[in-house]
ZANUMAR-564148 format. One record per atom (N, C-alpha, C): atom name; y, x, z. Coordinates in steps of 0.001 Angstrom, whole numbers, plus 500000, padded with zeros to 6 digits. Layout:
N
   atomo        y        x        z
      CA        Y        X        Z
...
END
This chain:
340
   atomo        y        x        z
       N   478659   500984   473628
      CA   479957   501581   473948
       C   480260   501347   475423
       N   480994   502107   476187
      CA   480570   502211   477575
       C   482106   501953   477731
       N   482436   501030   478875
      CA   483262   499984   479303
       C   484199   500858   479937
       N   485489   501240   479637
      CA   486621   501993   480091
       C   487548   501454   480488
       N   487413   500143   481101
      CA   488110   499678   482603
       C   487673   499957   483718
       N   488864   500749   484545
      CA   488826   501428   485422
       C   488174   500582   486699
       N   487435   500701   487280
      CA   486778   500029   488452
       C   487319   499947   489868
       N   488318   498714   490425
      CA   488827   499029   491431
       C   488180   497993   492086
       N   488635   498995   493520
      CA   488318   498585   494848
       C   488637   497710   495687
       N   488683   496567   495857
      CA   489275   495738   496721
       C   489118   495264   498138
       N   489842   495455   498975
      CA   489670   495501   500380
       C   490134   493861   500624
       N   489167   493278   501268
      CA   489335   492098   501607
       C   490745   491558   502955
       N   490763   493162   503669
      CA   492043   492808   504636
       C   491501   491762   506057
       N   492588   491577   506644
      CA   491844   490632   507789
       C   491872   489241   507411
       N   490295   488957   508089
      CA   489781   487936   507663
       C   490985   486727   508029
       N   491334   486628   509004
      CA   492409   485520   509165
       C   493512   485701   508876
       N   493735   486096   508189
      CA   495270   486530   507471
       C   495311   486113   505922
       N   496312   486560   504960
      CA   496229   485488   503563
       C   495118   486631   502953
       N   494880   487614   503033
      CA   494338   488526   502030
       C   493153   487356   501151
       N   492209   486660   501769
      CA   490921   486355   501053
       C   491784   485456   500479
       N   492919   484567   500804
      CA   493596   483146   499796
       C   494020   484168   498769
       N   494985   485124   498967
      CA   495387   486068   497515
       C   494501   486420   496481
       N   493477   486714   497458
      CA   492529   487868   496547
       C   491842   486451   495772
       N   491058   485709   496186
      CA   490673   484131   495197
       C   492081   484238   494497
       N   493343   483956   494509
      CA   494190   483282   493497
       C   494457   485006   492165
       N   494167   485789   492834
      CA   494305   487129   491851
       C   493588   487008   490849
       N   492118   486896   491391
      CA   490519   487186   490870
       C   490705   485781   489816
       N   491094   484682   489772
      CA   491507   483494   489165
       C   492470   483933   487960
       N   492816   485300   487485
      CA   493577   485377   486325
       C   492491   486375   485647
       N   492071   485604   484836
      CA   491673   486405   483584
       C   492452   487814   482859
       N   494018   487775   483050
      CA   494235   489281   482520
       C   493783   489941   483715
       N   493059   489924   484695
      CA   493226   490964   486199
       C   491925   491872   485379
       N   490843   490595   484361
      CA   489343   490990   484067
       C   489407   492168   482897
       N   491121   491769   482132
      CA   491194   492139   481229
       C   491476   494371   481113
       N   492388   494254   482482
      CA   492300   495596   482525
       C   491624   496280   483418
       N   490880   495764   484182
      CA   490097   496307   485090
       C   488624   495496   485474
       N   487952   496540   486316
      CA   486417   495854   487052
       C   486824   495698   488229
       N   487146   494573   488909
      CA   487308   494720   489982
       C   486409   494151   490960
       N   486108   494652   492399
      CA   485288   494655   492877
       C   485353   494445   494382
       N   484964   493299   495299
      CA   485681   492989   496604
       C   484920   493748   497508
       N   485640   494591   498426
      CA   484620   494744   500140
       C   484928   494055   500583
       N   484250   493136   501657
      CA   484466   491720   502232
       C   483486   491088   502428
       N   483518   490088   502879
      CA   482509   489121   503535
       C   482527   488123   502463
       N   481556   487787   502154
      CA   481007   486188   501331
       C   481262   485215   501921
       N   481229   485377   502826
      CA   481615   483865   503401
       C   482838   483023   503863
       N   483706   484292   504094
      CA   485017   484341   503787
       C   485549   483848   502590
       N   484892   484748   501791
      CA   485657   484628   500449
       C   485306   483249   499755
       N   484198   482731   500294
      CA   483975   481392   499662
       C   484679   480331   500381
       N   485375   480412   501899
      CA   486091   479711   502348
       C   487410   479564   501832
       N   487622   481051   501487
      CA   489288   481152   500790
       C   489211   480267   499436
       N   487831   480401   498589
      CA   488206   479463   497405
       C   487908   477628   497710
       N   486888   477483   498676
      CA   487372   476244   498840
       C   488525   475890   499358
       N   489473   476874   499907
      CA   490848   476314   500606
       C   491739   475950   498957
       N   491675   476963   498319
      CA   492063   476850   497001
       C   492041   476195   496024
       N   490657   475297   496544
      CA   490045   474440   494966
       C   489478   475306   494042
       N   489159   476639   493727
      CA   488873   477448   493107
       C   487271   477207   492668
       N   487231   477022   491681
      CA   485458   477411   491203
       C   485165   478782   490650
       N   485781   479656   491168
      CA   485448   481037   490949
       C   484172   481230   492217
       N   483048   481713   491201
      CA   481594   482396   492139
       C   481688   483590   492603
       N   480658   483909   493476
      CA   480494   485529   494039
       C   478982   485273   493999
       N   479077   487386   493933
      CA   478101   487820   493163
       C   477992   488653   494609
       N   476970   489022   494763
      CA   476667   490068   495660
       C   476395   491287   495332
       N   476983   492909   495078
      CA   476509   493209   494984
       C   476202   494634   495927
       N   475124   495553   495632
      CA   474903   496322   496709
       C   475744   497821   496192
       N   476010   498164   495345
      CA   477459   499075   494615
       C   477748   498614   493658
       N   478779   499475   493482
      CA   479556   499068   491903
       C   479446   499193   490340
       N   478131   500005   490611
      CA   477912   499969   489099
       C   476901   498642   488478
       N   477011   498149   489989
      CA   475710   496583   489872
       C   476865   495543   489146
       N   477616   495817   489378
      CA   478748   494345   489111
       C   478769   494059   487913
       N   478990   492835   487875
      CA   478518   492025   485923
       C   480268   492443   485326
       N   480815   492220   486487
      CA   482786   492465   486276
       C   482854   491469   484772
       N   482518   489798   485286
      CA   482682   488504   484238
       C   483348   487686   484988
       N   485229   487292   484281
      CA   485556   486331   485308
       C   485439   485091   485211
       N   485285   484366   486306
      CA   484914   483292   487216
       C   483669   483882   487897
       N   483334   485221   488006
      CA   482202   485683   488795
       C   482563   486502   489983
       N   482634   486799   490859
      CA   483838   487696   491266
       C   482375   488401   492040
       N   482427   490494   491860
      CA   481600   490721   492246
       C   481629   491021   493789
       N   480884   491217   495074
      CA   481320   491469   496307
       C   480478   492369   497042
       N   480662   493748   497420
      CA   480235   494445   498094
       C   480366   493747   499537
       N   479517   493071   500298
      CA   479139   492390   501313
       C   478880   493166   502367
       N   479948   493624   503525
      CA   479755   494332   504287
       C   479916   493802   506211
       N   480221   492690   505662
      CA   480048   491689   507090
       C   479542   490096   506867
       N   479236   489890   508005
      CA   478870   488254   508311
       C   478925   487717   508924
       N   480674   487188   508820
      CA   481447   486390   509741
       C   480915   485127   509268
       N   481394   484524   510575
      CA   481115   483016   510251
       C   482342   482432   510527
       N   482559   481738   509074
      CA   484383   480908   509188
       C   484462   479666   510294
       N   482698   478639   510601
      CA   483150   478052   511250
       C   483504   478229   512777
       N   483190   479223   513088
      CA   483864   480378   514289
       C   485226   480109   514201
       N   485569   480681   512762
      CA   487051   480855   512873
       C   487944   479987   513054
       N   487369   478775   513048
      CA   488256   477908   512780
       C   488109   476585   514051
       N   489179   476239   514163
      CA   488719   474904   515215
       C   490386   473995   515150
       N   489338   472827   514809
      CA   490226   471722   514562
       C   490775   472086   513521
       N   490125   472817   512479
      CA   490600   472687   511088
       C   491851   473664   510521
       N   492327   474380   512078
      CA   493499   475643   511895
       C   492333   476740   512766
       N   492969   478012   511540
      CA   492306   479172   511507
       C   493012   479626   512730
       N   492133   480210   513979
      CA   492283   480892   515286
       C   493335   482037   514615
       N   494643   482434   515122
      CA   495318   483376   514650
       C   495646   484232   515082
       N   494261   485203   515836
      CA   494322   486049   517043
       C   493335   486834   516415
       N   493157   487892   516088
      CA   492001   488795   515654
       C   490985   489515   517334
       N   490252   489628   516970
      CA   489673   489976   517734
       C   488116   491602   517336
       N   487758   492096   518061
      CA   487060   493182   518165
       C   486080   492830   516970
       N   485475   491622   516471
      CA   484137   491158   515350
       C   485326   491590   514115
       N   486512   490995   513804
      CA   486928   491105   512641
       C   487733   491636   512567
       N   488134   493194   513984
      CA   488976   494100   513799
       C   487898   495527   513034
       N   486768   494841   513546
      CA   485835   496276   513087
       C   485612   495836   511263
       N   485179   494524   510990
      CA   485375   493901   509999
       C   485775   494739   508864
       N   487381   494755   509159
      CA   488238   495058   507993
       C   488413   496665   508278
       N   488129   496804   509255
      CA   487985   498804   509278
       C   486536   499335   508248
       N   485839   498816   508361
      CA   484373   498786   507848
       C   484927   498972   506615
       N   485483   497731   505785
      CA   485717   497434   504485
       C   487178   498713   503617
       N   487685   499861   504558
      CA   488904   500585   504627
       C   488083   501734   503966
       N   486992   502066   505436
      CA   486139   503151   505387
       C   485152   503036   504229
       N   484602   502259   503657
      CA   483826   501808   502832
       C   484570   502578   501191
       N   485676   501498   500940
      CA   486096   501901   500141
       C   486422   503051   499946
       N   487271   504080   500870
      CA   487662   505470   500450
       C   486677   505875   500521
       N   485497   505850   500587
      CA   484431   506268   500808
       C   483863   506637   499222
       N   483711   505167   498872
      CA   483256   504947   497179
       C   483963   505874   496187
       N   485294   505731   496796
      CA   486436   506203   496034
       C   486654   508305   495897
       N   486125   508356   497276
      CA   486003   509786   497124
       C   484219   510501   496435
       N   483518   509062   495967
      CA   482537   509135   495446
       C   483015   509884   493715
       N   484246   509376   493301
      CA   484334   508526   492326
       C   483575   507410   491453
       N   482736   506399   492748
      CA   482397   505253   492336
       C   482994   504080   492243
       N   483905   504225   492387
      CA   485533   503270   491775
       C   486477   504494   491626
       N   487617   503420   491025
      CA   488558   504922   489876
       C   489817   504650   491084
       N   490095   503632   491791
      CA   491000   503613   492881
       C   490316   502303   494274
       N   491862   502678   494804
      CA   491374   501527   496361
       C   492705   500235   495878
       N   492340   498999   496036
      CA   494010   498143   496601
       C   493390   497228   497652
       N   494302   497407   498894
      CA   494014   496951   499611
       C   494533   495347   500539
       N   494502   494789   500973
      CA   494552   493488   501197
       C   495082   493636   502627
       N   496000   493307   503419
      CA   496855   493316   504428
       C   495854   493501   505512
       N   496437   493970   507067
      CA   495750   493985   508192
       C   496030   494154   509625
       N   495551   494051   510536
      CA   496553   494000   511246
       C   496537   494970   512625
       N   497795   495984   512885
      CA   497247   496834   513449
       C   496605   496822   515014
       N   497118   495668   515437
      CA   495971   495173   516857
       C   494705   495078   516329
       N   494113   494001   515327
      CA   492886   494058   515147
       C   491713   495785   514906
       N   492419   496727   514349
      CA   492484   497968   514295
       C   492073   498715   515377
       N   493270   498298   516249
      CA   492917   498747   517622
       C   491817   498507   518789
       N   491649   497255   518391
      CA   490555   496361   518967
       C   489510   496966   518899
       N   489093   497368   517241
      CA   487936   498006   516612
       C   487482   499275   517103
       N   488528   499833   517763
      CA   488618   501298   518532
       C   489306   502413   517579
       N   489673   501802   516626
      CA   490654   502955   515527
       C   491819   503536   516193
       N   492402   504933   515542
      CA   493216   505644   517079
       C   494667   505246   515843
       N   494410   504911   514675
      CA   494995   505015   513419
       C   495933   503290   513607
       N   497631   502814   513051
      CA   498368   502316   513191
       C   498386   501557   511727
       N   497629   502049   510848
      CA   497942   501405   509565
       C   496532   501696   508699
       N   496736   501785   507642
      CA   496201   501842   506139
       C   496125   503465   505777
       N   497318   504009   506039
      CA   498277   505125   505531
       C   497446   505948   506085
       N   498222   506003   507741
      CA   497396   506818   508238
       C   495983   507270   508397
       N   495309   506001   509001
      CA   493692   505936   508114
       C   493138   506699   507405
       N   493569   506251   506201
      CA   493127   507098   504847
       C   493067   508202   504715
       N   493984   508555   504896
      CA   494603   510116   504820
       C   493457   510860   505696
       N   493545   510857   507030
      CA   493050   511265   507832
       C   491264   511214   507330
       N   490722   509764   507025
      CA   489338   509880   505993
       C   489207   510657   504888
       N   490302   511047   504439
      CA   490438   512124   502972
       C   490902   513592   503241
       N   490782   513457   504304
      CA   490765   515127   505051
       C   492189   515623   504244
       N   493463   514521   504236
      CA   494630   515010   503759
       C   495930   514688   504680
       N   496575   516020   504829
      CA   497521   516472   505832
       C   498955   515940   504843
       N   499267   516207   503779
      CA   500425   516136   503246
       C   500216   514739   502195
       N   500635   513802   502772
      CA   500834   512385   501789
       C   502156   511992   502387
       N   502389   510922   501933
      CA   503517   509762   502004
       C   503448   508813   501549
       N   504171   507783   502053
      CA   503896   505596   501911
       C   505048   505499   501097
       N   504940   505480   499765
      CA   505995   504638   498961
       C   505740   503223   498639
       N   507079   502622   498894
      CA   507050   501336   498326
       C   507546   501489   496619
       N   507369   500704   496175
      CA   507548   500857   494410
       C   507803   499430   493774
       N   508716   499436   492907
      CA   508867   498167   492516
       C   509406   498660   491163
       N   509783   497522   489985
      CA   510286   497576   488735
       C   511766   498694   488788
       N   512426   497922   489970
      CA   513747   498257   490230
       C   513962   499416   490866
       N   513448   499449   491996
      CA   513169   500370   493219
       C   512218   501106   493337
       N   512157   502562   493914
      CA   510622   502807   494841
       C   511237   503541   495409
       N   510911   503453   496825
      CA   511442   504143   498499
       C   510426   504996   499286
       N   510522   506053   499383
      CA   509459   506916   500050
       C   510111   507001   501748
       N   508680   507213   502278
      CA   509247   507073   504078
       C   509217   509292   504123
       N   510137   509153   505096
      CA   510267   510279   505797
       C   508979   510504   507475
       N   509206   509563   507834
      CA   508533   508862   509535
       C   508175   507123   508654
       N   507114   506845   509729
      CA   506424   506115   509069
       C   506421   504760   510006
       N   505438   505062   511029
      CA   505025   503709   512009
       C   505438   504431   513597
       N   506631   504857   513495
      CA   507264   505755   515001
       C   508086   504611   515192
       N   508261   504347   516855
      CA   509499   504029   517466
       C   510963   504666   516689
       N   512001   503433   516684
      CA   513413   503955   516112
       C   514084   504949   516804
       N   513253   504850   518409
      CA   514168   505919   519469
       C   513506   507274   519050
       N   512279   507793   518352
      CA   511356   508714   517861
       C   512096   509247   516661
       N   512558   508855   515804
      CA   513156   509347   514457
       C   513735   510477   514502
       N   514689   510529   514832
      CA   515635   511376   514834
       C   515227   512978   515187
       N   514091   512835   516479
      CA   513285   513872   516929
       C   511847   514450   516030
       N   511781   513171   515212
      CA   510740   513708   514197
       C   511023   514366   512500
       N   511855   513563   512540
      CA   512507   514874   511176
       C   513469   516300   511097
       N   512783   516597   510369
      CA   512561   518319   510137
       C   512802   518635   508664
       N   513388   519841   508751
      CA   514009   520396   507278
       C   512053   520610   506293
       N   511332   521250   506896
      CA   509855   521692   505862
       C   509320   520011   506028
       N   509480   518602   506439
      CA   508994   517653   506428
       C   509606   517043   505018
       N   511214   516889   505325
      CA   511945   516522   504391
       C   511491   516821   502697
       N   511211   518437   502732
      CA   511037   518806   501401
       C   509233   518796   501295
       N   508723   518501   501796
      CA   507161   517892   501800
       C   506936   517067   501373
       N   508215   515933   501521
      CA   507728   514700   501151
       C   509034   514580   499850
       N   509835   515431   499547
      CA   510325   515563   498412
       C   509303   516223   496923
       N   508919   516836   497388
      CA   507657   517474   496437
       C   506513   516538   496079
       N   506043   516030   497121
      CA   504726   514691   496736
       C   505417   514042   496094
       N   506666   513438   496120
      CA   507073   512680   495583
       C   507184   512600   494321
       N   507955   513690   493684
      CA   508081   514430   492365
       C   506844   515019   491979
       N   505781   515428   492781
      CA   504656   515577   491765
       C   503847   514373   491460
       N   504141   513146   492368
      CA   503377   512196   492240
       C   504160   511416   491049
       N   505659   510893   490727
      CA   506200   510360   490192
       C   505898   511288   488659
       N   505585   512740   488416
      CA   504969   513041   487133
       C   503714   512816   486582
       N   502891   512578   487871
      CA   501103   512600   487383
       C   501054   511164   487512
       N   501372   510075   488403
      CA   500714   508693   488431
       C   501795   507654   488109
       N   502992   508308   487229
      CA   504212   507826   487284
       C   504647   507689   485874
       N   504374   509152   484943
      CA   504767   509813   484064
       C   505908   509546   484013
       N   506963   509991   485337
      CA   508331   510232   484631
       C   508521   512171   484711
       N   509054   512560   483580
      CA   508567   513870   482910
       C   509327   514554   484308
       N   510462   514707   484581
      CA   511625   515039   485483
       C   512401   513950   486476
       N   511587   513578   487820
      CA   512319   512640   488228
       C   513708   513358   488974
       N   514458   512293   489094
      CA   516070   512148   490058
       C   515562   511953   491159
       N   515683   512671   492086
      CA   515548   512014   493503
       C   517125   512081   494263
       N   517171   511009   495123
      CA   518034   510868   496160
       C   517471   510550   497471
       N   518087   511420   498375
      CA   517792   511328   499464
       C   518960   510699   500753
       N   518565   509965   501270
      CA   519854   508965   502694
       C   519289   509729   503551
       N   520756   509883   503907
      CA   521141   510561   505321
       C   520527   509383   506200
       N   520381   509792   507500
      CA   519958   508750   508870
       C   520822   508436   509484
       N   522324   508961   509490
      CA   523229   508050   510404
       C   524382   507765   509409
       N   525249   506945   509857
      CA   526103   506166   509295
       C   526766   506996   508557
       N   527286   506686   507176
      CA   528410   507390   506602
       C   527931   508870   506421
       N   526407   508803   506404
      CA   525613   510095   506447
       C   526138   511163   507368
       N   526810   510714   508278
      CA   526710   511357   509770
       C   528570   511807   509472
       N   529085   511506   507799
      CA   530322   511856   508309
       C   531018   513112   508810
       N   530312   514474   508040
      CA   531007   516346   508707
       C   530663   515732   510508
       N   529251   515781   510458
      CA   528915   515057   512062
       C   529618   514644   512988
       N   530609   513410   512504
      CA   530933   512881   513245
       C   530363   511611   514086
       N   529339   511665   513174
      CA   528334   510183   513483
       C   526721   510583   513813
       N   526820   511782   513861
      CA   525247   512558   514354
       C   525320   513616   513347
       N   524427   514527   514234
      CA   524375   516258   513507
       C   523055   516512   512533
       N   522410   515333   512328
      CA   521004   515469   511584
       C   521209   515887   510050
       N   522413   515126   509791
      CA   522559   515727   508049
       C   522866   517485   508124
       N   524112   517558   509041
      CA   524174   518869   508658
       C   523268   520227   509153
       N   522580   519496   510424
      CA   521446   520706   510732
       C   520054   520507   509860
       N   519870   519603   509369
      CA   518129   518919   508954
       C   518405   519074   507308
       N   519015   517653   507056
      CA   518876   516968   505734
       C   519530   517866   504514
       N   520509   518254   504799
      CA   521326   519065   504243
       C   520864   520340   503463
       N   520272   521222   504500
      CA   519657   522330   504194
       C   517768   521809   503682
       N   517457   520679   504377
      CA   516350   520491   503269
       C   516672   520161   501952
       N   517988   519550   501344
      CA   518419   519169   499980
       C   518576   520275   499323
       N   519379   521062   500152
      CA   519782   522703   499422
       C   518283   523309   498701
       N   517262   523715   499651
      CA   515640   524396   499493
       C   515513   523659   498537
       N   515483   522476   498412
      CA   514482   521690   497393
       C   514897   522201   495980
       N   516356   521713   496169
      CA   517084   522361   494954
       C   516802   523562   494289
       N   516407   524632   495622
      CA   516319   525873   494740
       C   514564   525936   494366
       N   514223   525004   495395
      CA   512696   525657   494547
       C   512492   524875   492914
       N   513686   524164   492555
      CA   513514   523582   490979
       C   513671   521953   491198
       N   513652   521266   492362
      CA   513806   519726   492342
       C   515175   519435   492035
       N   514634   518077   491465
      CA   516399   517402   490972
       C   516259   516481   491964
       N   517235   517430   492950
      CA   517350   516295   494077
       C   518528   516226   494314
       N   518961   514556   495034
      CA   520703   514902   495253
       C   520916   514214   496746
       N   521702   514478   497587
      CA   521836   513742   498427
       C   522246   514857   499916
       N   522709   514654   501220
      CA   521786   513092   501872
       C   523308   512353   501571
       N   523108   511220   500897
      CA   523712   510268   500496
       C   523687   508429   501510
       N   525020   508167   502166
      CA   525193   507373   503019
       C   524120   505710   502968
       N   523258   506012   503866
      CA   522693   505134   503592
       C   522413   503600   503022
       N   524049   503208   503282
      CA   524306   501555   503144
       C   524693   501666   501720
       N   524781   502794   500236
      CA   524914   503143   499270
       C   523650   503601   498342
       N   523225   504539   498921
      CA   522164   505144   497842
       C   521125   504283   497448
       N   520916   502876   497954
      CA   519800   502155   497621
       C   520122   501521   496564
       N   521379   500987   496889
      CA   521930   500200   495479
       C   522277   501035   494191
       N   522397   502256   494345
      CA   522223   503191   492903
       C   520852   503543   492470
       N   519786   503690   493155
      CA   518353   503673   493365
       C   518232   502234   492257
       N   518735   501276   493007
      CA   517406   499860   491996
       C   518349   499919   491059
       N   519931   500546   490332
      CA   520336   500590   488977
       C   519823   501292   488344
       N   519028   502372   488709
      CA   518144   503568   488018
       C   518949   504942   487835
       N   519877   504742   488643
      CA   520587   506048   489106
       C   519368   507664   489195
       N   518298   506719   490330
      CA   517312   507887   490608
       C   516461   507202   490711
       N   515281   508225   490357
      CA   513317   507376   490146
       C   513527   506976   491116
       N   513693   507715   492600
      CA   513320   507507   493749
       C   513832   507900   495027
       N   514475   506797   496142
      CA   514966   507310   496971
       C   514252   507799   498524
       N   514568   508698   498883
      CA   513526   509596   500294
       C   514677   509008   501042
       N   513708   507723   502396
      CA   514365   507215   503181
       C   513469   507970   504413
       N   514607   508230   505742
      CA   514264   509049   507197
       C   513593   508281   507792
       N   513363   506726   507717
      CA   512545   505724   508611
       C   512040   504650   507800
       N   511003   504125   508559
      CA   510592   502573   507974
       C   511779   501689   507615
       N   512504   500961   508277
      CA   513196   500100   507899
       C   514303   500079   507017
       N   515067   501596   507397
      CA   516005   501833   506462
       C   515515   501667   505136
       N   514494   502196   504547
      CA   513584   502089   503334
       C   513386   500675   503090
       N   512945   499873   503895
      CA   512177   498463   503360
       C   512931   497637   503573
       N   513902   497544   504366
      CA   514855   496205   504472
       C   515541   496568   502997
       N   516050   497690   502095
      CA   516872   497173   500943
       C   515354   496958   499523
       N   514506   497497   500626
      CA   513416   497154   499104
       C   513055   496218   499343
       N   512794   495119   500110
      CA   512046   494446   500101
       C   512745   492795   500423
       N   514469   493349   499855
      CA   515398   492355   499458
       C   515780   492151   498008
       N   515162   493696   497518
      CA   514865   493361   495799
       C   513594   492475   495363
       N   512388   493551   495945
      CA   510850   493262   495571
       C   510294   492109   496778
       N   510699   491686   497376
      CA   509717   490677   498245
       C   508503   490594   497435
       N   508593   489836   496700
      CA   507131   489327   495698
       C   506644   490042   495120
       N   507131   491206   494705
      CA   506254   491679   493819
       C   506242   493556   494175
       N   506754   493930   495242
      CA   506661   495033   495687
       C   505129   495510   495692
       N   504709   497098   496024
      CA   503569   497756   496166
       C   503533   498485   496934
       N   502846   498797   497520
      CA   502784   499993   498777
       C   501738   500603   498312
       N   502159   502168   498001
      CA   501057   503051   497261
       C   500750   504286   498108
       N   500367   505143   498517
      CA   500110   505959   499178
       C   500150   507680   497806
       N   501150   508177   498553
      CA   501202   509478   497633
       C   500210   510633   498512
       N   499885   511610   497667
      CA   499149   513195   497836
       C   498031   512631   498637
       N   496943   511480   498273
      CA   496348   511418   498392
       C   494826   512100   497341
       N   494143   512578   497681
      CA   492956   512763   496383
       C   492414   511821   495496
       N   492590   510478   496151
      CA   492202   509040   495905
       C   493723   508572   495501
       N   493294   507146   494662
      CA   494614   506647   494367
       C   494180   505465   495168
       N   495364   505107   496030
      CA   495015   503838   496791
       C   497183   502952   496690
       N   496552   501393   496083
      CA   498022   500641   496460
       C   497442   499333   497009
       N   498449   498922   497904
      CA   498504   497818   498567
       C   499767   496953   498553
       N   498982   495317   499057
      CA   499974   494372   498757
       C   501406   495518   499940
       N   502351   494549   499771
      CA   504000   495137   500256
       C   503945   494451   502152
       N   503505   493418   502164
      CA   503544   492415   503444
       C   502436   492134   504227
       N   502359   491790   505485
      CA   501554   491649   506006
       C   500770   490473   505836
       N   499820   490286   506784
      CA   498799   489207   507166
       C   499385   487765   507739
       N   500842   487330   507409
      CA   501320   486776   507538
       C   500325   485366   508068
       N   500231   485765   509521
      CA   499316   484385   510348
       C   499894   483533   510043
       N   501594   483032   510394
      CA   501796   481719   510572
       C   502008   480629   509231
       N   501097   481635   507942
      CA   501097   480594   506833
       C   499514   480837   506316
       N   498963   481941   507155
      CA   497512   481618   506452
       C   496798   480673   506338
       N   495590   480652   505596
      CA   494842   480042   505590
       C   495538   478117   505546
       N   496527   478202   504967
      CA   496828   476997   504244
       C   497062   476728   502520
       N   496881   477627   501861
      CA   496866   477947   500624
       C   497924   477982   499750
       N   499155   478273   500575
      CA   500289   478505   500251
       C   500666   479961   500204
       N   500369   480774   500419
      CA   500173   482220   500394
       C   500675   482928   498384
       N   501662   483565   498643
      CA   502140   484321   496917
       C   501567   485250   497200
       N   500731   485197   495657
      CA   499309   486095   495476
       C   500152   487838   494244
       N   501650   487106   494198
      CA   502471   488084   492936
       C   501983   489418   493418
       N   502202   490259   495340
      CA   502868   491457   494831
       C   500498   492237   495063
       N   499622   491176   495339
      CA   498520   491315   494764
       C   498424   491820   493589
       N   498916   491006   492623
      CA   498517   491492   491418
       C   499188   492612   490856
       N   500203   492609   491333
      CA   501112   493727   491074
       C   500082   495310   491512
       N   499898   495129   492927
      CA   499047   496254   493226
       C   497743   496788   492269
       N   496993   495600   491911
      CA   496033   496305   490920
       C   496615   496642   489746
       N   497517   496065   488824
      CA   498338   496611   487956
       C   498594   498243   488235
       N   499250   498401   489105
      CA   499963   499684   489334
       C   498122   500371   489564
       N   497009   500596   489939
      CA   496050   501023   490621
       C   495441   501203   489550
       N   495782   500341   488263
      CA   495135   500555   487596
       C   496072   501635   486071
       N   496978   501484   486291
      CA   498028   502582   485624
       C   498143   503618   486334
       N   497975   503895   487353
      CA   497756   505008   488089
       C   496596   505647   487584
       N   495048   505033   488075
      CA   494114   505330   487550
       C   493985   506055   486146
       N   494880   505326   485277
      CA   494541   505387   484009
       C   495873   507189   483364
       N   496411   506824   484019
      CA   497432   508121   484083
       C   496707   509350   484600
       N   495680   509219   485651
      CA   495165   510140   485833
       C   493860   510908   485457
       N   493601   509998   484416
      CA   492504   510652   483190
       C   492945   511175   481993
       N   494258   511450   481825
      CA   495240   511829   480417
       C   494803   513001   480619
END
């Protein structure tokens, strides 16, 4: 009988950052084995540093693809795509907390790798492990994130970065732009672009049959009959109207310092925020721990932890491994939603 846990992808993230302490304390729960194969890109030698930081007697397996993997836990399998050396990394016993060009290409390697497999369908999704966008840059990538990346490797023009939580999930309008950039980058056909992924994504990898969407205005008091900026009534406004008529249940643009807190009561599946922060400062005062960052209208299903590579606690083994596991959870209900 042939094994129908979905096979995910795991991106090891930058090497000096918590990803390899998470990914050891994830790979360390037996339910992770229970609904899925999961499978690391990453370095071995890393990953065996992260479990001695841990105390962990979880092994690695090497393998050269994914259909090699035994996927038995306390075995953890590892597509081995670099060979760093930790005692490099380290001096005087604290991990150097500066990335550099060896382990900016590193974790680009392990990005490209995976969507790679993934547009194979030799894994059923990607979750990826934090990174950092200097090291990125270092590597010579022209790309600011994960998001962008991907997309651009999946030869896809129309996606969007939702965050997602029990309570919450917040879709970006503008993504990784300057705050002085916003305002000049949203557009009425953007607005309802990323109203549509949204709602087709929240039916296929979501199964909610008919989502609610709400959408926040970008200036105060949602601009207030523009008294506080003209973006609702020239932009947002008339993108709410279109959406409406092409069949979305959408409502809004609704004052920003409001619609979030009707959002995590379940007012609406999902709220369409105009910028990064507006979006993540109220999500990520619900979900800290256990938030997801999923990538919509992708061909691939790809989620990632919520937070960064948080240097100034790596590599001491204090690192919360929650919104980890959370991500393969969701990667793997995604996955599994999309074979119905």
């Amino acid at each position: 009988m042939s094994d129908k846990r979905p096979v995910i992808g795991i991106t090891m993230g930058d090497p000096l950052g918590i990803g390899p302490e998470i990914l050891v304390a994830a790979l360390e729960n037996p339910y992770i084995y229970e609904i899925c194969r999961p499978v690391i890109l990453g370095d071995i030698n890393i990953m065996k540093g992260a479990a001695n930081l841990k105390k962990s007697n979880i092994q690695f397996k090497k393998v050269n693809s994914p259909e090699n993997g035994s996927y038995i836990h306390g075995c953890a399998d590892i597509l081995c795509l670099s060979s760093l050396s930790l005692d490099k990394l380290i001096q005087k016993s604290s991990i150097l907390k500066k990335p550099d060009v060896e382990t900016g290409k590193a974790m680009l390697n392990y990005i490209t790798k995976a969507v790679d497999l993934a547009l194979k369908k030799d894994i059923s999704a990607i979750v990826t492990c934090p990174i950092t966008k200097t090291g990125l840059k270092m590597a010579g990538s022209k790309f600011l994130g994960h998001t962008e990346l991907i997309a651009s490797r999946t030869k896809t023009d129309k996606y969007a970065m939702m965050l997602a939580g029990e309570n919450l999930k917040v879709v970006l309008v503008t993504i990784h732009i300057p705050i002085s950039e916003v305002a000049s980058k949203i557009n009425k056909d953007k607005i309802i672009k990323i109203i549509k992924i949204t709602v087709n994504s929240l039916k296929e990898r979501f199964g909610i049959k008919n989502p609610k969407i709400a959408v926040a205005g970008l200036n105060p008091h949602a601009g207030e009959d523009s008294l506080f900026g003209i973006q609702e009534e020239k932009i947002i406004i008339p993108a709410v109207k279109k959406a409406k008529q092409q069949g979305f249940n959408v409502f809004g643009p609704f004052p920003p310092d409001t619609v979030f807190f009707y959002g995590a009561k379940g007012k609406y599946d999902s709220v369409i925020s105009m910028y990064h922060d507006q979006g993540l400062i109220p999500f990520k005062m619900i979900h800290f721990k256990d938030g997801v960052n999923t990538t919509l209208g992708l061909p691939i299903i790809r989620t990632s932890v919520d937070h960064g590579t948080a240097y100034d606690i790596s590599w001491k083994g204090i690192a919360d491994h929650t919104s980890l596991v959370q991500a393969i959870k969701m990667a793997v209900h995604q996955a599994k939603m999309m074979t119905l």
